[in-house]
N, C-alpha and C positions, 0 to 999 in steps of 0.2 A: 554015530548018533549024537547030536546037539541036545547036551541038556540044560534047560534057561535055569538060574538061583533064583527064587521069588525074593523079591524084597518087598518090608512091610514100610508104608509111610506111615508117619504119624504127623497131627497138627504143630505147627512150627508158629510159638510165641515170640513176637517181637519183642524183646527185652526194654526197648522204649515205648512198650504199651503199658507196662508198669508199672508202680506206684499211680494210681488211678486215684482218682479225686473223690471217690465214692465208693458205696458197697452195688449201685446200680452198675457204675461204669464195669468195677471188676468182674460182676456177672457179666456182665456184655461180650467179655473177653471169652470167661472157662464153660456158660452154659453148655455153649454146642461144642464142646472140647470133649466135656468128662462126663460118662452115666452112672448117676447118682443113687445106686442101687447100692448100697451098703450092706444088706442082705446077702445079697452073694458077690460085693465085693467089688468096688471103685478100684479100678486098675488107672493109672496116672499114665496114660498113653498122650505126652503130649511132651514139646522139645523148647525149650527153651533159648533162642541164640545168641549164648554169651558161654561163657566157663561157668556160669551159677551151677554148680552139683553137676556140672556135664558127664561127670566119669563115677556118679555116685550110682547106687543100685536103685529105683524106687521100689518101693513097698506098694502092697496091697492095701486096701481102707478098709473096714469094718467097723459095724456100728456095735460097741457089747452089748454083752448080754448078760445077766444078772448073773451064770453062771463064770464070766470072766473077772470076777472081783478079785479072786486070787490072784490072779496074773497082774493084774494093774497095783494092787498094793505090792506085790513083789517089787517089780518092776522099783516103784518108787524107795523099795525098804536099800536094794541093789545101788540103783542111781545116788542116793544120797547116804547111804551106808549106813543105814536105821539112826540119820539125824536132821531128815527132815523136819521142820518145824512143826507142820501142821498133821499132828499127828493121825488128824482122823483116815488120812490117804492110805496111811500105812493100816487100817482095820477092814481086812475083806465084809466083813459084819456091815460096815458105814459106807464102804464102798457099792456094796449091794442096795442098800438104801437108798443110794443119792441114783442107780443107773436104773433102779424102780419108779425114782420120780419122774415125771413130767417134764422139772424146771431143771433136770439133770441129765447130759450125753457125753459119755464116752468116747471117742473114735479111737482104735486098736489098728496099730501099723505090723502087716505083718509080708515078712520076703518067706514063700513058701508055706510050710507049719510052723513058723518060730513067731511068736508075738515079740515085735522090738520095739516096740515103745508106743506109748499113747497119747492121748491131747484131751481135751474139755471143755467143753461149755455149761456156762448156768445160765437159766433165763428170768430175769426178772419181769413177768409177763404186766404188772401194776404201772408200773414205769417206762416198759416198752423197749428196754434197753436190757444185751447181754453180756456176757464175762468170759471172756477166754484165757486159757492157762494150764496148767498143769499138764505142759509139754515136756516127756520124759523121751530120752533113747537109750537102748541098754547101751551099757559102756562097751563091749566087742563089737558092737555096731556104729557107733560114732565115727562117723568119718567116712560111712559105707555107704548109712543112708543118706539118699538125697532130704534133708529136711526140710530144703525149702519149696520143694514138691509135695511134700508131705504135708506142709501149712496150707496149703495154698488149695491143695485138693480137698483138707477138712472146713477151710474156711467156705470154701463153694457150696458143701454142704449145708455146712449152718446156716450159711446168712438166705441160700436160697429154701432152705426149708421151712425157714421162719421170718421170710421177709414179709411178710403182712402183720408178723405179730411185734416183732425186734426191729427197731428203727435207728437203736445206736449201738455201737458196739466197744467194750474199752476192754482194755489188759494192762497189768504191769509186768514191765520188764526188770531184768536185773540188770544194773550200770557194770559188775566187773568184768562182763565181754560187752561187746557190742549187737554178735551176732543176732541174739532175739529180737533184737532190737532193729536191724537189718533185714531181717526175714518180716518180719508183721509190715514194715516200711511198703515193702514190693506189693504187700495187699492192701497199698491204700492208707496206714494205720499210723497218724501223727502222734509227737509226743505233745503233751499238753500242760502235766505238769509234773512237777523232782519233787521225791518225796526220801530226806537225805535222812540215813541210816537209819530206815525202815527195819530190813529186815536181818536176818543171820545164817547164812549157810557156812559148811561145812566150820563151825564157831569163826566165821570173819563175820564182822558187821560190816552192810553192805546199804547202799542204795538203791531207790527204783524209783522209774520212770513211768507215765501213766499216759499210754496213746488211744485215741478213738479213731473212729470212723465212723458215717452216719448212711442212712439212704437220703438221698435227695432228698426228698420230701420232709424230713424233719426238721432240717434247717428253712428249706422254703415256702412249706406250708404250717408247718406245727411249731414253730419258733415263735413264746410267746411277743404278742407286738409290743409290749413296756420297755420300755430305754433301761436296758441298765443302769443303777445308781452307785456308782465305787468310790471307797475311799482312795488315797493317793496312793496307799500302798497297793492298789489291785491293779493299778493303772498296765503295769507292763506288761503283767503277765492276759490281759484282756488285749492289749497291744498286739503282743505275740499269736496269740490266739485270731482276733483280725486279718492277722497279714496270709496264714491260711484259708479261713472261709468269710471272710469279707463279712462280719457279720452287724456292719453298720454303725451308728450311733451310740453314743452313750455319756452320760452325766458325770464330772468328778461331782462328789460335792465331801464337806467337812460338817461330819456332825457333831453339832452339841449338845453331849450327854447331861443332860439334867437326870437327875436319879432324885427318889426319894427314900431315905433311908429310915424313915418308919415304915415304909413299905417292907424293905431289905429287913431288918430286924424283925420283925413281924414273918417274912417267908423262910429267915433260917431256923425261926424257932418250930416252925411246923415241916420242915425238912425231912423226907424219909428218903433213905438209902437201900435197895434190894441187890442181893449178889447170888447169882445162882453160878454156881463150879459145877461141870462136866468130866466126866472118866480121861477128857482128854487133856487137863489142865487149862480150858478155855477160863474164864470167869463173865460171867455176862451181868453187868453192872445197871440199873436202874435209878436215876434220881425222880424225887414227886415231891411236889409241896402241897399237903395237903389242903381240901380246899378249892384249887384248880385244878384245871383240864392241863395243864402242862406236866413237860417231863422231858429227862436227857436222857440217853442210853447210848452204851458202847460196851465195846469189847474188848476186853482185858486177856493178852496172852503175856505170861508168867516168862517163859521158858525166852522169848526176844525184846523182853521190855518194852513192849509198846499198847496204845491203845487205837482200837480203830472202828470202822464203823460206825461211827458217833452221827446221831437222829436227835435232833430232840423238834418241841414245840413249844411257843413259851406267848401271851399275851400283853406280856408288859417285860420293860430291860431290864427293871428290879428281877424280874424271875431267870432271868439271865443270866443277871450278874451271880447271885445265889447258886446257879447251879457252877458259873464256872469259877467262883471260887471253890465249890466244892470237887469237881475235876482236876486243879491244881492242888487240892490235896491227894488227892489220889496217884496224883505223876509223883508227887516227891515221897509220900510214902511207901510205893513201888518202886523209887529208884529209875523210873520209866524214863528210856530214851529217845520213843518217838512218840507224837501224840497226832492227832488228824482229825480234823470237822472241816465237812461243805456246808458253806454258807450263802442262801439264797441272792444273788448278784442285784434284788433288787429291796435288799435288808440293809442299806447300808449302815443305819445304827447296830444293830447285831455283827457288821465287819469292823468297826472301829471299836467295836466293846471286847472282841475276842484280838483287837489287838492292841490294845489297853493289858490286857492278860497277858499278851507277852508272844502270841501268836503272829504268825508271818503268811502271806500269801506268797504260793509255792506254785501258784496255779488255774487256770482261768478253764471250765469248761461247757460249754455249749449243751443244750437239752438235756440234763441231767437228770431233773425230775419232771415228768408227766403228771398232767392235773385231770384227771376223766371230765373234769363237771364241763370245761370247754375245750378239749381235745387238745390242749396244746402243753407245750415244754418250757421248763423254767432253765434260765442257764443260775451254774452255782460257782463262787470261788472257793479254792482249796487253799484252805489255813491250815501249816500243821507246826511242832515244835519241836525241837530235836536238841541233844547234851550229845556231847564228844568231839571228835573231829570229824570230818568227812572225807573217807579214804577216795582218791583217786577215781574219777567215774569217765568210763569208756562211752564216748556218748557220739549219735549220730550229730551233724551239721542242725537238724531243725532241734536236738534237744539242747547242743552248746551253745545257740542261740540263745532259749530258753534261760538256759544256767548261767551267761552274763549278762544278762539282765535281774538276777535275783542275785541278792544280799546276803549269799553262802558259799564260803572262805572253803575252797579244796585242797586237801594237803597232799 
């Protein structure tokens, strides 16, 4: 008796189909590849051909569920040894919260019964634009799972599940490997802009790196039509920024600030500062001058010296100036070693007034903020400010690009 062995084929990825120009192109590739059934479980039945993870195991996908919050703050308490920074990952209580929301998904990577790591998105549904991150693998598994199947199969889902609502998509990576940086690459995911000793894991101070991708259409139908206006120091990193998405024209120009400083004495005297502190050591900081519709806000974490986050509104540069004097008090009496504001690319008084302050552009990025009232996106520069040295940063080709071109000394 002749007995035949069945063998299973599976779809075979050209490895030069990768890094794709888009979040459209990369669907193009994985839609008819992988069923996006999260429910009962995206099996990554697809081959890769090159060595990427060739000999690694893939995992199972799963979308949580409110009852897997345990498992994911584990997960993160394990991976980073209960000293991750942002403490709220490690609270099944916060974690259940965020996988009840909306603007909040889980994905849960699992080979058989064992949950081995997880990943995340948040969606900023106002802005149009979402956040990927909080990619964990337990440490007996490192090196087993394929991760970069694992990215690739959660990115498919997000971006197609929310591809009419989410039109850009950004993450930061850490500079002291490469890999993540490597991996988000292959789907598409540019760096844009360095944001030096940002962060602190396991107590090293570290760097990150900040990559987007977009869908088509947001660059070439929703990209507002105003010329960018930059000062000289935006120039490169807007450069930089071009030579990927071709994003056209734009204005140096050098402004002069004229200020009026009965204005400015008049807005510090009416100056209000609000600080609300969280169970988690966050501090969420408010400034207001009474009076006005303006105001700055950001976010103060204690525990890695830095501020971020930072919003404000302001109708005149005296109100400005008042608040960033008052945010420079803030860095030196925290001791704070990173600090970060996006500034609207077509403010260019407001980029030469925060870098008057002492601020640097670190970073140029395309459709940042979404305006409803005529459907389109604002592009913004990334100023931020940094004390210490800058330990050594592992960077791909398009981010050391990036980084000699900016005015920060690596040791």
């Amino acid at each position: 008796m002749i007995t035949q062995q069945a063998t299973i084929s599976v779809p075979i990825i050209p490895y030069k189909k990768l890094n794709p120009n888009s979040v459209d192109e990369f669907l193009n590739i994985f839609l008819e590849v992988l069923d996006l059934d999260l429910e009962k479980g995206m099996e990554l039945d697809f081959v890769i051909d090159s060595k990427l993870g060739s000999d690694k195991i893939s995992p199972t996908l799963y979308l949580a569920k409110p009852e897997d919050a345990v498992e994911i703050s584990n997960i993160c308490k394990e991976v980073y040894e209960n000293k991750y920074p942002y403490k709220e990952i490690e609270d099944p209580k916060e974690v259940k919260k965020m996988i009840e929301s909306p603007e909040n998904h889980f994905i849960l990577f699992k080979i058989e019964e064992d949950v081995v790591g997880c990943f995340r998105c948040a969606l900023d549904f106002e802005n149009r634009k979402g956040y990927t991150g909080g990619f964990m693998v337990r440490k007996e598994y490192q090196g087993i799972v394929d991760v970069t199947k694992s990215i690739i199969g959660s990115y498919v889902w997000m971006w197609s599940t929310y591809k009419d609502e989410i039109l850009m998509w950004y993450c930061e990576n850490r500079t002291a490997h490469a890999a993540s940086q490597y991996i988000t690459s292959v789907c598409g995911i540019n760096t844009v802009a360095f944001f030096p000793n940002k962060d602190v894991f396991f107590n090293k101070v570290e760097s990150d790196v900040m990559g987007v991708v977009f869908r088509e259409k947001a660059l070439s139908e929703h990209r507002g039509s105003q010329t960018p206006q930059l000062i000289r120091n935006a120039l490169d990193s807007f450069l930089h920024c071009d030579n990927i998405y071709k994003l056209g024209g734009f204005n140096l120009v050098c402004p002069d600030i004229q200020l009026d400083y009965a204005k400015i004495e008049a807005f510090q005297k009416s100056f209000r500062k609000d600080v609300i502190k969280d169970k988690y050591g966050y501090q969420y900081i408010q400034f207001f001058i009474t009076g006005t519709k303006s105001y700055f806000s950001f976010l103060h974490t204690p525990c890695i010296q830095n501020l971020e986050k930072t919003k404000y509104h302001v109708d005149s540069l005296e109100e400005l100036y008042v608040y960033l004097e008052e945010f420079l008090k803030v860095i030196k009496e925290n001791s704070i070693r990173y600090s970060e504001a996006f500034v609207s690319a077509l403010k260019p008084e407001h980029q030469q007034l925060f870098y008057e302050f002492g601020f640097r552009v670190r970073g140029y990025v395309p459709c940042w903020s979404f305006k409803n009232k005529d459907k389109s996106f604002e592009d913004y520069v990334v100023f931020n400010y940094f004390e210490g040295n800058v330990p050594e940063a592992a960077l791909l080709p398009v981010g050391q690009d990036l980084l000699n071109m900016l005015s920060v000394q690596i040791n």
